[in-house]
N, C-alpha and C positions, 0 to 999 in steps of 0.2 A: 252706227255704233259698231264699234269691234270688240271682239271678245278673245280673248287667247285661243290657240288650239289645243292647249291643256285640258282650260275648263270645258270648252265646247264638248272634245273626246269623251272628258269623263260623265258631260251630261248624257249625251245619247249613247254611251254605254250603259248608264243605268237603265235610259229607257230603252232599251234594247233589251236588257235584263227582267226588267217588269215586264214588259211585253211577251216575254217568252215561261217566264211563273203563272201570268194570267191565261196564256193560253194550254198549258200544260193540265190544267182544268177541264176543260173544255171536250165534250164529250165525242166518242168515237162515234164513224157511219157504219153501221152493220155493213159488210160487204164488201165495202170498199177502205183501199187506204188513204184515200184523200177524202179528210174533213174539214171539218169548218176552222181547224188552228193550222191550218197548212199554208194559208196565206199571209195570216199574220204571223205565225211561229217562221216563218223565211223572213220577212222582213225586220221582226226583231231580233234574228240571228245574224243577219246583214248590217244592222243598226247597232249592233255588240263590236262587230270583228269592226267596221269602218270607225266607230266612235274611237274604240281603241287602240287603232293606226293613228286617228290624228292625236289621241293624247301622245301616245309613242313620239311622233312629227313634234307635236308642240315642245315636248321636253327637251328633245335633240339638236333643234333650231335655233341657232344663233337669237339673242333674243331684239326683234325689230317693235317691239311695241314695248313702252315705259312702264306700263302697266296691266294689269289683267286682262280692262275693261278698257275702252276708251269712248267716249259719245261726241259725236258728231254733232252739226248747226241744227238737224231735222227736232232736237230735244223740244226745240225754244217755238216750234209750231205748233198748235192747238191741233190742226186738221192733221197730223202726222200722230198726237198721243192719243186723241178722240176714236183714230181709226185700231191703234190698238189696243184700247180699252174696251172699242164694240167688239174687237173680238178675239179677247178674255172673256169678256162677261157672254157673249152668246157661246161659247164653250161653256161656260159653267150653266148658263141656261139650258143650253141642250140637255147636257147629264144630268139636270134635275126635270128638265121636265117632261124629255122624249118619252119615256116609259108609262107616264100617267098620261099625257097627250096623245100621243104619238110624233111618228116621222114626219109624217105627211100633213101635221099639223104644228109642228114645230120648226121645220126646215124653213118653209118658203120665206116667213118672217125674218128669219133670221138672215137668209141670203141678201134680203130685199136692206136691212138696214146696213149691213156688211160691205154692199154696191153705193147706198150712199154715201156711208165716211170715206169711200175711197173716190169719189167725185164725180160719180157715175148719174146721168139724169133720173129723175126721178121712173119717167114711163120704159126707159132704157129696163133700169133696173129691176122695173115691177116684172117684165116680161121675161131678162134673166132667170132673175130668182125662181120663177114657177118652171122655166123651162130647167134649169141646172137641178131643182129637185125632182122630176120626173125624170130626166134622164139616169143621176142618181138612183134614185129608188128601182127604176127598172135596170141598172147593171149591176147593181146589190144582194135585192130582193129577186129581181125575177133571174135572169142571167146566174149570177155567185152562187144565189141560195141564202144569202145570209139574212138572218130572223130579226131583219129590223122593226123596232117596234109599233105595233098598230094602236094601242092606247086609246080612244073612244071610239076610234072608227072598227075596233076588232071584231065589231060582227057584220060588218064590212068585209073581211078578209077576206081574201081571194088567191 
């Protein structure tokens, strides 16, 4: 599928916009000036200024596409929409269920279904998933700092 670089621009402008509202929120380190929105308030600032180079790009561009949008043969595949509907839906699964669950209890599933719609074997996958969530969690959590959710395992925490 292709999408104009208008529309694309001004999508990851907004998200670059929210991204930098949400973290403006976000609470200061006694001490220090590097906190926990320095990583994502850069990247939504990078995400603002690049999104709206390409709108910029997209308007100024002789126009090569007939229309906004255009879709591709992959539409008319089951294994190509399967894969991005698992993950849509494990996006919205995570954001409802990380916080009551947890990380460490929501991730590896998630990974583990995410490797099969993409054609990945099943024992491949199993061992991915668990491996991609512990390395995750330990360059977030333990490395970053960042308070990802513990959810039934919180007195577990560590």
């Amino acid at each position: 599928m292709k999408i104009h670089d208008t529309i694309l621009g001004l999508i990851f402008a907004l998200i670059g916009v929210a991204v930098l509202v949400t973290v403006s929120g976000y609470p200061k380190m006694p001490g220090q000036d590097v906190g926990p929105a320095v990583f994502p308030g850069t990247a939504g600032a990078l995400l603002t200024v690049f999104g709206l180079m390409l709108f910029v790009k997209g308007r100024l561009a002789p126009a090569r596409m007939r229309g906004l949008v255009e879709v591709g043969p992959w539409v008319a595949s089951p294994r190509h929409i399967l894969a991005g509907l698992a993950t849509l839906g494990g996006i919205l699964a995570y954001t409802m269920l990380a916080n009551r669950l947890g990380f460490l209890i929501v991730v590896p599933p998630l990974m583990f279904v995410w490797h099969l719609t993409l054609g990945i074997r099943w024992p491949t996958a199993l061992v991915s998933a668990l491996l991609t969530t512990a390395v995750m969690w330990g360059l977030f959590y333990k490395v970053l700092g960042v308070p990802l959710p513990w959810g039934l395992l919180t007195r577990y925490a560590f």
